[in-house]
C-alpha positions as CSV (number, residue, x, y, z in Angstrom):
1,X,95.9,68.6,97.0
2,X,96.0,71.1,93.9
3,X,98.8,71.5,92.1
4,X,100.3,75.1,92.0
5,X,99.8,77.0,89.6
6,X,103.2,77.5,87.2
7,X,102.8,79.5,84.2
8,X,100.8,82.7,84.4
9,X,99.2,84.8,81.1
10,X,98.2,88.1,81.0
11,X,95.2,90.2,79.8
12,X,96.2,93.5,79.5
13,X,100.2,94.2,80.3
14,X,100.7,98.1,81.7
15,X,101.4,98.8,85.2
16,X,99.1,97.0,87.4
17,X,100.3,93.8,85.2
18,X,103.7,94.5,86.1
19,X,103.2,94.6,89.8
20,X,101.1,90.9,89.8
21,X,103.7,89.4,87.7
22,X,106.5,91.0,89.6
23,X,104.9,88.8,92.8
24,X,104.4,85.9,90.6
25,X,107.9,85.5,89.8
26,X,109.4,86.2,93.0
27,X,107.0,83.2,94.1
28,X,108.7,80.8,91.2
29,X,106.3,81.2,88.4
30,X,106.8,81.6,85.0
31,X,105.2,84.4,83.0
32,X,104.7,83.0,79.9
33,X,101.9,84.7,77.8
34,X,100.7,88.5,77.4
35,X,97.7,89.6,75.6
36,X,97.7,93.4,74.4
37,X,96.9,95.4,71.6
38,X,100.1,94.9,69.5
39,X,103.5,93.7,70.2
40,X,105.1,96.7,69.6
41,X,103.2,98.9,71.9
42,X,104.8,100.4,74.9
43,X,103.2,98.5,77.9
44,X,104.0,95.2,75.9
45,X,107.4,95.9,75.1
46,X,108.3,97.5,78.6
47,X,106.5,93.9,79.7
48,X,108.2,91.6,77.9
49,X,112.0,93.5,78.9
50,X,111.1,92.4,82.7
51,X,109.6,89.3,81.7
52,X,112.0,87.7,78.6
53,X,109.9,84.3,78.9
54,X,106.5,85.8,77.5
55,X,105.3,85.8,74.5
56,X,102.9,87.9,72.6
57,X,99.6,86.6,71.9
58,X,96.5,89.1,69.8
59,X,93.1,87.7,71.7
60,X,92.4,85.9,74.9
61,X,90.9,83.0,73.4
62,X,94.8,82.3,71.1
63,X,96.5,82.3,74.7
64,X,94.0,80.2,76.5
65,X,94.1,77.7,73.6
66,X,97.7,77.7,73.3
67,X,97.9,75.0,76.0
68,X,101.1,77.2,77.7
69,X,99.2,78.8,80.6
70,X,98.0,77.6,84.2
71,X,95.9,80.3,85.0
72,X,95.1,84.1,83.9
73,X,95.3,87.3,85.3
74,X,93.1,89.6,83.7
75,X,94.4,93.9,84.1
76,X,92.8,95.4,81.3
77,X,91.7,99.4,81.3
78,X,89.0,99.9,83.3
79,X,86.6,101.5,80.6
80,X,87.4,97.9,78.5
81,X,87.6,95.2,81.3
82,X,83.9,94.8,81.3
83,X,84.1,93.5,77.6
84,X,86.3,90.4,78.4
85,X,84.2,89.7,81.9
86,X,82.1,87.1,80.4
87,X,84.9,85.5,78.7
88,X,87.4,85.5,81.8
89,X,84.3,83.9,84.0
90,X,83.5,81.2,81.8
91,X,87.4,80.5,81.6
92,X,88.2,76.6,82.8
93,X,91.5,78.0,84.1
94,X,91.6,80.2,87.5
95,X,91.7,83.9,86.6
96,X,92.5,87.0,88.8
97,X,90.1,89.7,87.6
98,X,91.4,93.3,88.7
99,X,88.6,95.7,89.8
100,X,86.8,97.3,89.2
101,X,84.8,94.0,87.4
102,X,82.0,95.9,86.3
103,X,80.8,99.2,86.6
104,X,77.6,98.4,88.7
105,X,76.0,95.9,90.4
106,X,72.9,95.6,87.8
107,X,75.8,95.2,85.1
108,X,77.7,92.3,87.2
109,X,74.5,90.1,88.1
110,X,73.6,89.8,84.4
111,X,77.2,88.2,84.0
112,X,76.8,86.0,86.8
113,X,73.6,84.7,85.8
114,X,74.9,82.9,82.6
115,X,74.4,79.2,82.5
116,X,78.4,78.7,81.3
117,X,80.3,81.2,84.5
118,X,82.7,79.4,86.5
119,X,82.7,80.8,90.2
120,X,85.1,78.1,91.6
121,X,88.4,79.2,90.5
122,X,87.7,83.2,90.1
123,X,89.3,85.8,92.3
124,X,88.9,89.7,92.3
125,X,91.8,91.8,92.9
126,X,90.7,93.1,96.0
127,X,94.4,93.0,97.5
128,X,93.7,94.7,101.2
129,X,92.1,92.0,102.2
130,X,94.7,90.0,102.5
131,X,96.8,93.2,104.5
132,X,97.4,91.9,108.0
133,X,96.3,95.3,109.5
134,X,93.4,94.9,107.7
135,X,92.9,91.0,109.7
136,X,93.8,92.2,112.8
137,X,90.9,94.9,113.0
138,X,89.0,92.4,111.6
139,X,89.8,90.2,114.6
140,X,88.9,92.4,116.7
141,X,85.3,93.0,115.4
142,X,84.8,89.5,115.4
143,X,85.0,90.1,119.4
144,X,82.1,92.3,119.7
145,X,81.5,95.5,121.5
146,X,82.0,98.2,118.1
147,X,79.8,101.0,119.0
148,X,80.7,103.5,115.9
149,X,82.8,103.6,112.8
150,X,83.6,105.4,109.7
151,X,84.9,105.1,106.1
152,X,86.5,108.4,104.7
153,X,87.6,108.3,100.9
154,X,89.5,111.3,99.1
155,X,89.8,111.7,95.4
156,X,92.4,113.4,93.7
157,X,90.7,114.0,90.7
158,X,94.0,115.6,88.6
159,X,95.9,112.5,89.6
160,X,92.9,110.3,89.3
161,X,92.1,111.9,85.9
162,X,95.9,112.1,84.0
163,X,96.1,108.4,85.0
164,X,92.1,107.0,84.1
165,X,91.1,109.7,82.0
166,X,88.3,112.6,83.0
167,X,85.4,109.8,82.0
168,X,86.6,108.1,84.7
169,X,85.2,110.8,87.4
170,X,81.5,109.2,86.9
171,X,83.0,105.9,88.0
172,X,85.4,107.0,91.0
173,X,83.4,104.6,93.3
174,X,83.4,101.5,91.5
175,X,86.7,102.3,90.1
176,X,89.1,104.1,92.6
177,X,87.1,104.1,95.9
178,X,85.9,101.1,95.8
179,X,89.1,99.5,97.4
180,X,88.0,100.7,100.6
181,X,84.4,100.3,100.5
182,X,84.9,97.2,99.7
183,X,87.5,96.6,103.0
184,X,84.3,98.3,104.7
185,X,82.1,95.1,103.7
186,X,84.9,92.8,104.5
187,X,85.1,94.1,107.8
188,X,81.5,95.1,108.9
189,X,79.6,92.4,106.7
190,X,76.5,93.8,105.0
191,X,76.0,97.5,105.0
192,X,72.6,99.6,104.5
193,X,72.1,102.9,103.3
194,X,70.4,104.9,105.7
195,X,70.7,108.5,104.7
196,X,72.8,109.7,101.9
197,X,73.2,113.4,100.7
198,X,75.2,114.5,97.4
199,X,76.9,117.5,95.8
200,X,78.8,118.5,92.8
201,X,82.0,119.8,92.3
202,X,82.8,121.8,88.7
203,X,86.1,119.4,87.2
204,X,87.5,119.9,83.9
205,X,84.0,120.6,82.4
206,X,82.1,117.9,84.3
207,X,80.7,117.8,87.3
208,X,81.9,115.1,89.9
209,X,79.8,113.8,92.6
210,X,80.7,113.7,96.2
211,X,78.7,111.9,99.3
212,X,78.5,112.0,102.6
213,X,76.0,110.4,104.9
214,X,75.0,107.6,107.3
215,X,75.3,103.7,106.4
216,X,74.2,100.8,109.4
217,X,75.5,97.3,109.7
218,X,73.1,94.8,110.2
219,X,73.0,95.0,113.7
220,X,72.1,99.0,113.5
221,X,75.4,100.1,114.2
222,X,76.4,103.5,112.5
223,X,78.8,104.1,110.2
224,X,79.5,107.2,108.6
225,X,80.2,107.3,105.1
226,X,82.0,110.6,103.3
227,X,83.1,110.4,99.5
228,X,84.7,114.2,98.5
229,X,87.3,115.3,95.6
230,X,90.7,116.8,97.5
231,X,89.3,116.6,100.8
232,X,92.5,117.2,103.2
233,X,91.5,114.4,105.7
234,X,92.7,110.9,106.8
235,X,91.5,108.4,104.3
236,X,90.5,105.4,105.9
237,X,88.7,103.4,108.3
238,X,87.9,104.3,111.8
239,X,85.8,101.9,114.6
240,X,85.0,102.9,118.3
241,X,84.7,99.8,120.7
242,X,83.4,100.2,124.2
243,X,86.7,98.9,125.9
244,X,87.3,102.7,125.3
245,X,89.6,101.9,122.4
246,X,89.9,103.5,118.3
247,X,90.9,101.6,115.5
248,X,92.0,103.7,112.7
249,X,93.1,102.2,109.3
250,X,94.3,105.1,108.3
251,X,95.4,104.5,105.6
252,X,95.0,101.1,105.1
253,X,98.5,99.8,104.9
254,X,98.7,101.5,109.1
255,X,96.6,100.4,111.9
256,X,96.9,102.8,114.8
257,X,95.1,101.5,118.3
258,X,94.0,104.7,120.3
259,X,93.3,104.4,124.2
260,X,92.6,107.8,126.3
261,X,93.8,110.6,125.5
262,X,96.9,112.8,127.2
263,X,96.2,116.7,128.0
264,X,98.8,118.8,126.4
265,X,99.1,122.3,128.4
266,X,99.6,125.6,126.8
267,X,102.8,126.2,125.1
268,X,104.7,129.0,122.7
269,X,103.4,127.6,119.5
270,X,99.3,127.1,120.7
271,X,97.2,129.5,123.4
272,X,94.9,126.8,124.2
273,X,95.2,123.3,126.3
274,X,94.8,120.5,123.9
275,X,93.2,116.9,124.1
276,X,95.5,114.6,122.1
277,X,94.7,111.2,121.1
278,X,97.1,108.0,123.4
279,X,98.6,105.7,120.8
280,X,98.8,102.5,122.4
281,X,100.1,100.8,119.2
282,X,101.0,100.4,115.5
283,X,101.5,98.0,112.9
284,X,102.8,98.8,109.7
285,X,101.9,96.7,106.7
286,X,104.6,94.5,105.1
287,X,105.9,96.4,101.7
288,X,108.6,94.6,100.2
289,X,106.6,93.9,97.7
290,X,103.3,96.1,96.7
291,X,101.4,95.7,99.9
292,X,98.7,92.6,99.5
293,X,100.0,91.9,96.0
294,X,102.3,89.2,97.5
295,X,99.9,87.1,99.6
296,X,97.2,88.0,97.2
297,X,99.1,86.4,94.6
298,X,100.3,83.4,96.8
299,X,97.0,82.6,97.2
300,X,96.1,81.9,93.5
301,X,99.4,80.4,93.2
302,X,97.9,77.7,95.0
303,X,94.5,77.7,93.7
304,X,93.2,79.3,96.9
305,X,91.4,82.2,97.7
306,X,91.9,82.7,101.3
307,X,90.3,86.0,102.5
308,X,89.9,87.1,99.0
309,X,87.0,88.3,97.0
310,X,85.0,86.3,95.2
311,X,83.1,87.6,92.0
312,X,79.5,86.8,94.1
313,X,81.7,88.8,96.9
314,X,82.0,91.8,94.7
315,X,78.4,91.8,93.8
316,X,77.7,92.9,97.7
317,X,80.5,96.1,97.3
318,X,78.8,96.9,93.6
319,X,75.0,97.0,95.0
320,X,76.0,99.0,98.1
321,X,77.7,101.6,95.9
322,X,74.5,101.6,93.8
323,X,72.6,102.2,97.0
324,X,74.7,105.2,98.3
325,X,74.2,106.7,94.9
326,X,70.7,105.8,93.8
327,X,69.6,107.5,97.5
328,X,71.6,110.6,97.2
329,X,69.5,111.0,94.1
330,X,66.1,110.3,96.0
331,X,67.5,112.7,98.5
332,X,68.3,115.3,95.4
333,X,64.8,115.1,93.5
């Protein structure tokens, strides 16, 4: 059996950090190290009030040879996490790498093909996979019978922007929406681009790109794809099965099982009859602490995975994100 992992060090210490290690000490670890870029800035020093144990180191490589940490968890900015990849996959100690882990898929396979990576103790922070509403559909396609689904992402590019900076806007895929396409692969398996379409939209004096069009599981099953800045719809994933039933993850953290519909007559506030969707039921995921953080994080407490994603697991979200875009642009020219 494996021994549990104990004492935890940080890459990177602002506000995604705080929520991991936050999990990790509810679950009786000790977090011990923090790289960042000086002691005395902010994130550090808002780190170290909620975590008194840690201690300051300047570079990975003076933590990891400090002999005081189990494993790593690596949270860095997302324009700088690519730097440290290669280091944090040749690490001999587990690490928890946040997404996004690279900014495409051509950029992640050269990593991966180093002689030196270690694949056997890595984890990618995809946390809703380990959401229970997230199993439970996933259950359910495991029974067969899915006849359509969807996958609906929204960006909010002020709030996406103030927090990630506007350069961020190129990378809203692999960097913000990627959390759901990558659900979308754990769900469905391997997806295909079959059609793709783009547009821009005029942000802050760059353009951002939205998509909309038709992907296919492997067994030619449609599912519609739509990627668009403020777009005032339910984010989320939606599947038809032939029992007659909808699954909507929507959002993630809710699943809602549809069945029929009830007929709502004519009243003061509408003209028409309407057709309104049955709920037959509703889970709600667990939120004491950040939703998947905690099981995530009791996972690689153990030196599991579980229904986590691997770094070869994330090379399969990375390509497919490539492929929406790289056709959109064959569609453009």
């Amino acid at each position: 059996m494996k021994e549990a992992i104990r004492k935890i060090g940080f890459l990177g210490t602002g506000a995604v950090a705080l929520d991991h290690a936050a999990c990790a000490s509810a679950m009786g670890a000790s977090i011990v190290g923090g790289v960042a870029q000086s002691a005395q800035s902010k994130s550090f020093q808002l780190f170290a009030r909620r975590f008194p144990e840690v201690e300051y180191f300047p570079d990975p490589d003076s933590m990891l040879n400090s002999g005081k940490v189990d494993a790593i968890v690596m949270c860095l900015p997302w324009e700088v996490q690519e730097k440290w990849l290669n280091w944090a996959l040749e690490c001999n100690k587990p690490v928890l790498i946040e997404k996004p882990i690279a900014l495409s898929g051509a950029l992640l396979s050269q990593h991966l093909e180093k002689p030196c990576v270690r694949l056997d103790n890595k984890v990618v922070g995809y946390n809703r996979r380990y959401y229970e509403t997230v199993q439970q559909l996933r259950d359910r396609l495991g029974r067969g019978g899915l006849r359509a689904a969807d996958v609906t992402i929204s960006e909010d590019l002020t709030s996406l922007s103030r927090r990630r900076g506007v350069r961020c806007l190129d990378y809203s895929l692999e960097n913000s929406g990627c959390h759901i396409i990558d659900t979308a692969v754990f769900l469905f398996g391997a997806l295909n681009v079959r059609h793709m379409t783009s547009y821009s939209v005029p942000f802050e004096g760059q353009n951002f790109q939205c998509y909309n069009g038709l992907l296919e599981t492997e067994k030619l099953i449609p599912v519609g794809f739509s990627s668009n800045s403020f777009d005032p719809v339910k984010v989320g994933i939606r599947c038809k099965f032939d029992d007659g039933t909808f699954w909507c993850l929507t959002p993630t953290e809710v699943l809602s099982i549809y069945e029929g519909y009830d007929i709502v007559e004519r009243d003061g506030d509408c003209e028409v009859r309407r057709y309104e969707p049955k709920l037959r039921e509703r889970y709600v995921e667990e939120a004491i602490l950040r939703p998947g953080f905690g099981k995530q994080m009791e996972a690689f407490l153990k030196r599991e995975i579980g229904p986590g994603c691997t770094p070869t697991e994330a090379l399969k979200t990375l390509k497919l994100i490539s492929s929406i875009k790289e056709q959109a642009l064959e569609i453009a020219k």
